[in-house]
N, C-alpha and C positions, 0 to 999 in steps of 0.2 A: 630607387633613390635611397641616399643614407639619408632617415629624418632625425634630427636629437629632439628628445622632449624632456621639459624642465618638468618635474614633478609625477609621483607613482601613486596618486590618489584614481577613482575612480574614474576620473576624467581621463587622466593621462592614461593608465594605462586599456583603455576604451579605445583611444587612440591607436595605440600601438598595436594590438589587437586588427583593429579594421584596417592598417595601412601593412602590417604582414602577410595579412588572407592577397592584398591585392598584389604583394609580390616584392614590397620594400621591406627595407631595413630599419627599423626601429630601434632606438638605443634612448633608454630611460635613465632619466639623472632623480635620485631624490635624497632629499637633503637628511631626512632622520635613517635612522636604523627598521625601521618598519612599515610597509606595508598601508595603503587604505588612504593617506591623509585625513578626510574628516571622520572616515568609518575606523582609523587607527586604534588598534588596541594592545594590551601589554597582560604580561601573567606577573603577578607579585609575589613575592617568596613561598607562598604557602601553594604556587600552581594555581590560583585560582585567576582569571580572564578578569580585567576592567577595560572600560569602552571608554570613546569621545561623546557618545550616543547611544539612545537607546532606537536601532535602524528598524524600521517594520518596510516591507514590503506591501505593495498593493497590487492586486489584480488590473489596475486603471495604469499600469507599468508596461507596456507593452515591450519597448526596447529591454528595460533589466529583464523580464522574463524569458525573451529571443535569447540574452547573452548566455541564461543559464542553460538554457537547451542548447546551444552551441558549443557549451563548455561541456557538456553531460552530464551537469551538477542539479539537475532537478530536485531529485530526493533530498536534497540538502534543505527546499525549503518546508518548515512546518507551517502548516493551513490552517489556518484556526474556525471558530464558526463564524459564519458570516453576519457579525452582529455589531454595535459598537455599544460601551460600557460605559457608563456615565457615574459616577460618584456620587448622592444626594445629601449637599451639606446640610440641608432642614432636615434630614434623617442621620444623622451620622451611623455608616457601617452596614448602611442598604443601597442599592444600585438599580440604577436604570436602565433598560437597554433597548436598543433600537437592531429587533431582529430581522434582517431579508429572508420574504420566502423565496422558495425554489420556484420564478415568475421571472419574466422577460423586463428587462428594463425598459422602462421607468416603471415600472408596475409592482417591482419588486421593491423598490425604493419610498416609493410611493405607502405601499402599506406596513413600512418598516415606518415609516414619521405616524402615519393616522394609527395604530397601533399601542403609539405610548401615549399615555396619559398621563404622564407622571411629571414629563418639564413642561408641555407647552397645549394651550386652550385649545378647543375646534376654531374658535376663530384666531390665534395666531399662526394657527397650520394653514388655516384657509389664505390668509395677509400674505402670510409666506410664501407659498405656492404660486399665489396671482403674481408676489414679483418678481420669481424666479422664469415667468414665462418669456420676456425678452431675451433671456438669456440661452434659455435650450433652444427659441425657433432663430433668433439669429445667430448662435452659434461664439464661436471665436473671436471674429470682428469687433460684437458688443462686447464680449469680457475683456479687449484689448483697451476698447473707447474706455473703459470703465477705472483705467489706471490712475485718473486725477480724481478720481473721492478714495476715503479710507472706507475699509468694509463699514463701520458707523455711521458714515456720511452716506455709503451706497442704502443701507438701510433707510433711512431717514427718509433720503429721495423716493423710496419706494415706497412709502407708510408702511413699514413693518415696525409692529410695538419694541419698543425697545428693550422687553424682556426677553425677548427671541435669542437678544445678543447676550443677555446675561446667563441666561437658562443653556445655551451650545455653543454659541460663537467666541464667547471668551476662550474657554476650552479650547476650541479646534484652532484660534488664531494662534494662541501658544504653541499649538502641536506641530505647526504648517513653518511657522518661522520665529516662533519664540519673543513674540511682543504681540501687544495689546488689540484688539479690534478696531482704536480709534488710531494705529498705527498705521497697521497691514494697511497695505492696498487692497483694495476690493476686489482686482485681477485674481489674486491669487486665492481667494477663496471662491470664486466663480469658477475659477479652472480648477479647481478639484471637485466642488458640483455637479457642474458636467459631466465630468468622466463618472462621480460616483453616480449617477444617475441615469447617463445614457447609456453605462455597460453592465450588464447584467452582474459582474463580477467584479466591477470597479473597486469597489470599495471594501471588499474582503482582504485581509491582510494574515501576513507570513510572517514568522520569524526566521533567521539565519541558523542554524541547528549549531552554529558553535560560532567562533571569534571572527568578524569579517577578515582579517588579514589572510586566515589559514583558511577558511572555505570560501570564500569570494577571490578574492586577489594573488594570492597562490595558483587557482587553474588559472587566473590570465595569464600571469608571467612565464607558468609553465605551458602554455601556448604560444604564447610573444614566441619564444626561447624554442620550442619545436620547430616553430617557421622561419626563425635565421634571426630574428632581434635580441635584443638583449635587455635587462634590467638589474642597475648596479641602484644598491644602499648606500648613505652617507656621502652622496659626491653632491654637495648645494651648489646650485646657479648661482654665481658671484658676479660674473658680470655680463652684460649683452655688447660685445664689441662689433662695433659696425663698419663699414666701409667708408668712401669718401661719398658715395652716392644715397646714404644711411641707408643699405639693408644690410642684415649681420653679415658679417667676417667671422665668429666665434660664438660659443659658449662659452666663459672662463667658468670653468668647473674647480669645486674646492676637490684638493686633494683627501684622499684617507688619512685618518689618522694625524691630522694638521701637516699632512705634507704639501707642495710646493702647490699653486695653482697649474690647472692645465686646460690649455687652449682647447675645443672641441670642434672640427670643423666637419660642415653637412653640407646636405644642397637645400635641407629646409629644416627650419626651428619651430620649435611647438612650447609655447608657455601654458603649460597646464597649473600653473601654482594660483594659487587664492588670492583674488582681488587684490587684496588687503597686501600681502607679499611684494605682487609683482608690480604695484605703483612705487615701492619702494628701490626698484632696479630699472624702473624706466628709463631711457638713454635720455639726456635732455633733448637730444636733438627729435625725438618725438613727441615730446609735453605737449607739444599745440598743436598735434594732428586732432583732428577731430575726435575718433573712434577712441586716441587714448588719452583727451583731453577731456569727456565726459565720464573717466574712470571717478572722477575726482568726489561723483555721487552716489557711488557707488562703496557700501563699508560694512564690516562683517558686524554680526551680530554677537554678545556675549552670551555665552552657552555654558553652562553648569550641570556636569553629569553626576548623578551622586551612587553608588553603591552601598547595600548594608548586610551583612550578613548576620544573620538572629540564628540562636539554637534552637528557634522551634518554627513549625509553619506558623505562617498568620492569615493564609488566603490560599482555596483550592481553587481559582478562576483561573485559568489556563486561558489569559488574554491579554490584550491592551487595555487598561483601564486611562478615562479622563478625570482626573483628580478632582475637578474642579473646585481647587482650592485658587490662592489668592496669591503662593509663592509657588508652588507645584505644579506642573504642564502633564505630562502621561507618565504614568508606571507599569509597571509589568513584574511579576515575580518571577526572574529567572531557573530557579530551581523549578518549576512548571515548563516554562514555555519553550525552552533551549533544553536539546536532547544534551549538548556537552556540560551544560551548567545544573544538571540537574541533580536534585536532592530528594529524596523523601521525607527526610524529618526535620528539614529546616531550609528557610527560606532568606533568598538574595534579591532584596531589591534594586530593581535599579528604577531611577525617579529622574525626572527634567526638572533641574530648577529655572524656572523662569516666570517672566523677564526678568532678566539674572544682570542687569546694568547696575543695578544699587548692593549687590550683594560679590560681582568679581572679583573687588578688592578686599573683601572681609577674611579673615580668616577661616580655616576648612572647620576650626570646632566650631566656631558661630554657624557656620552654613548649618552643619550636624544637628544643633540643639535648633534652630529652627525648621529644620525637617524633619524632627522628633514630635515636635510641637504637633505639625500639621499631622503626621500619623496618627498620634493619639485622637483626631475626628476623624479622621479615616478608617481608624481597626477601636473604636472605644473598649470592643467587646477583651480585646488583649493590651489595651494599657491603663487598665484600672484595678483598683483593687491587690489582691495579695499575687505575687509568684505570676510576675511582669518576664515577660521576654527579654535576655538580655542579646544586649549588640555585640555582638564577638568581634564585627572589625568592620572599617570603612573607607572605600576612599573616596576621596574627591579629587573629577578631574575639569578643571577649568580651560576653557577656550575662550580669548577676549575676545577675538575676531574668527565668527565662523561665519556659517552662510548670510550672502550680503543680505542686509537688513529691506527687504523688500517692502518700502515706502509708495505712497502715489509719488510719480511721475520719472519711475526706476526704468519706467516698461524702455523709454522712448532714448534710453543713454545707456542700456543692453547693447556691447558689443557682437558685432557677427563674429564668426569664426576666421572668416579672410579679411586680411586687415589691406592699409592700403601699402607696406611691407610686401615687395614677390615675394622673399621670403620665409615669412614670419607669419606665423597663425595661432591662434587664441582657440582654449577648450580648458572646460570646468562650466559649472551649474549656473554663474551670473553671468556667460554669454546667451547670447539670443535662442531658444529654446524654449517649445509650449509646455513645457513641466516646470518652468522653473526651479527656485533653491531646492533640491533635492538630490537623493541618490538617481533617479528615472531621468532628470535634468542633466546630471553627471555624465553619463553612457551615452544618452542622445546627443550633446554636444560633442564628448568625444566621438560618435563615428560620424555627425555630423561635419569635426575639423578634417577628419579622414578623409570624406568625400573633397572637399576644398584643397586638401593638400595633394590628392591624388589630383584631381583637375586640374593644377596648376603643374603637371612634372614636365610639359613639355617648352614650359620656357623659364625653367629652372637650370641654370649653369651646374658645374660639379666645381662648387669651391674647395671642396677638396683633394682633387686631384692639382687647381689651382696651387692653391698653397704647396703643396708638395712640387710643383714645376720648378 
């Protein structure tokens, strides 16, 4: 089958990927000049790389990992120690960390929490512990049930002190989806629990050894494109034209270059663009299906990447760090932890501003000087006194709408991947998928649209041989 897919993000081409291995035709539409969608990145005059995000990989990844051994891009990713890094703003410029030993899950997880003494009591380790136990022996089910409280409210229900969530869970709710604790759904930080906890290596994270578009999304296309698909830049899904019985008749693809619109005809369509996008091109004559009538709860989140580049180091940690600041979600020094971004004598931050709602519309220098702010308690030791680090350049890159904002009650208005469209299928990170918003949510939806679109080829017509009759 000829499949077209709207969008060459992680989703999409996931997609296109698992529907070539099984012997179709894939042909990838996407609207910018690059690669990635939310993993999108760009080199600015000077050759140096800025991001949408700052991407880490996890061990609790099953699918991205498969993809990379599929592609033969392993060595690409860098492993870091199996530890997580905490910021201590009552100490400014000291860290805490929660190391896993070389132990079998939970066990290893286990004596990475009783281990630190530095954020949370023996008795909030203990509080914690007893309410995380419905969770590990029932499994998925509970963490599904769990979608109508916010992780604050799951807390509360379970008598855990409410510094638990100040001392970590601020932190990680940032890091997970870029808003607050008493936002998030509770789903979403349970499902990352689990896996960090029941798998021995769940929770150990990778960096990309250089710019996603060129070491991630490059082997797929040139994959796709080995197997007989295709992937074209700059052709945006402009319209969804349908038949008389509303399943498509077309993709109207924008031409290159502001040239002419061009009709696309398949025997099946794949909308891999971003929530937020594709309600924007919905046909009316779909509004009140169901599956794309609870899009309407569905909305991305404001995301603020920031970059810095200093003439001097300010930090040999070769990790993730959680800021735990108050505008600041994770950082990482690039010149460390990315083999292509690397420096020896001077350091590239890149930082999460968030939640970045009250600050999307500010301008990029306000963003700067209050990211400056927050570093000076996070490096005191390099922003006091004489013969201060200067900033040699920055950028900021804004996203109003990125991964949908995963609220209670998101679980249950998660579209599947097969819609009730023969011909039309859904894939990206806010269809139905036990990873949700994430790159791991991304890959497993797209090969999960693959399986559905493959299932369905035998009572798929060839409209394109049609329209050509």
């Amino acid at each position: 089958m000829r499949v077209a897919i709207a969008g060459a993000g992680l989703a999409g081409l996931s997609c296109a990927k698992y529907l070539a291995e099984r012997g179709h035709t894939p042909i990838v539409y996407e609207a910018r000049n690059v690669l990635g969608g939310k993993i999108a990145a760009w080199k600015d005059d000077d050759g140096d790389w800025y991001e949408t995000g700052l991407h880490i990989f996890f061990g609790a990844y099953p699918n991205m990992l498969q993809l990379f051994r599929e592609l033969d891009i392993e060595d690409r990713l860098q492993w870091k120690s199996h530890s997580m890094i905490f910021n201590q703003p009552e100490e400014p410029g000291t860290y805490s960390r929660f190391d896993f030993p070389d132990l079998p899950a939970p066990l290893n997880g286990v004596a990475a929490i009783l281990s630190n003494n530095d954020m949370l009591t023996w008795s909030e380790k203990v509080s914690f512990g007893i309410g995380l136990i419905p969770a590990m022996l029932r499994g998925q089910a509970y963490v599904e049930e769990c979608d109508s409280k916010s992780w604050s409210e799951w807390l509360r229900s379970q008598n855990i002190p409410e510094r638990v969530n100040d001392e970590v869970f601020i932190a990680m709710s940032k890091a997970l989806n870029f808003i607050n604790p008493d936002e998030i759904s509770s789903t979403v930080l349970l499902t990352a629990l689990n896996r960090f906890l029941q798998e021995k290596n769940g929770s150990k994270m990778a960096f990309l050894d250089g710019a996603p578009p060129e070491r991630l999304c490059q082997p797929m296309v040139d994959y796709i494109e080995a197997n007989g698909g295709e992937v074209h830049l700059n052709r945006p899904l402009k319209n969804i034209i349908l038949k008389d019985d509303n399943s498509v008749k077309s993709f109207q693809i924008g031409g290159k270059e502001g040239k002419t619109l061009e009709n696309i005809y398949a025997d099946a369509y794949v909308s891999a663009l971003p929530v937020d996008i594709f309600k924007l091109l919905l046909p009316k004559q779909w509004k009140e299906i169901k599956i794309f009538k609870g899009l309407d709860g569905l909305k991305g989140v404001p995301v603020i990447n920031i970059h810095l580049w200093f003439d001097r180091k300010l930090t040999d940690i070769d990790h993730l760090l959680f800021s735990r600041s108050k505008l600041l979600s994770v950082y990482a020094d690039m010149s460390i932890t990315c083999k292509e971004y690397e420096d020896p004598d001077r350091s590239m931050l890149e930082l999460v501003f968030a939640p970045a709602k009250d600050w999307i519309g500010r301008s990029d220098q306000d963003i700067i000087e209050a990211t400056l702010l927050e570093l000076k308690k996070l490096f005191p030791m390099h922003f006091s006194g004489e013969n201060q680090p200067t900033l040699r350049k920055y950028k900021v890159v804004k996203t109003p709408l990125s991964v949908y904002k995963a609220v209670p009650g998101c679980q249950k208005i998660r579209p599947s991947q097969k819609t009730p469209i023969n011909n039309f299928f859904l894939t990206g990170d806010y269809t139905m998928q036990r990873y949700l918003a994430s790159m791991e949510g991304a890959v497993l939806s797209g090969k999960l649209c693959a399986e559905v679109v493959n299932e369905a080829k035998e009572n798929l017509s060839e409209p394109q041989a049609q329209e050509k009759a």
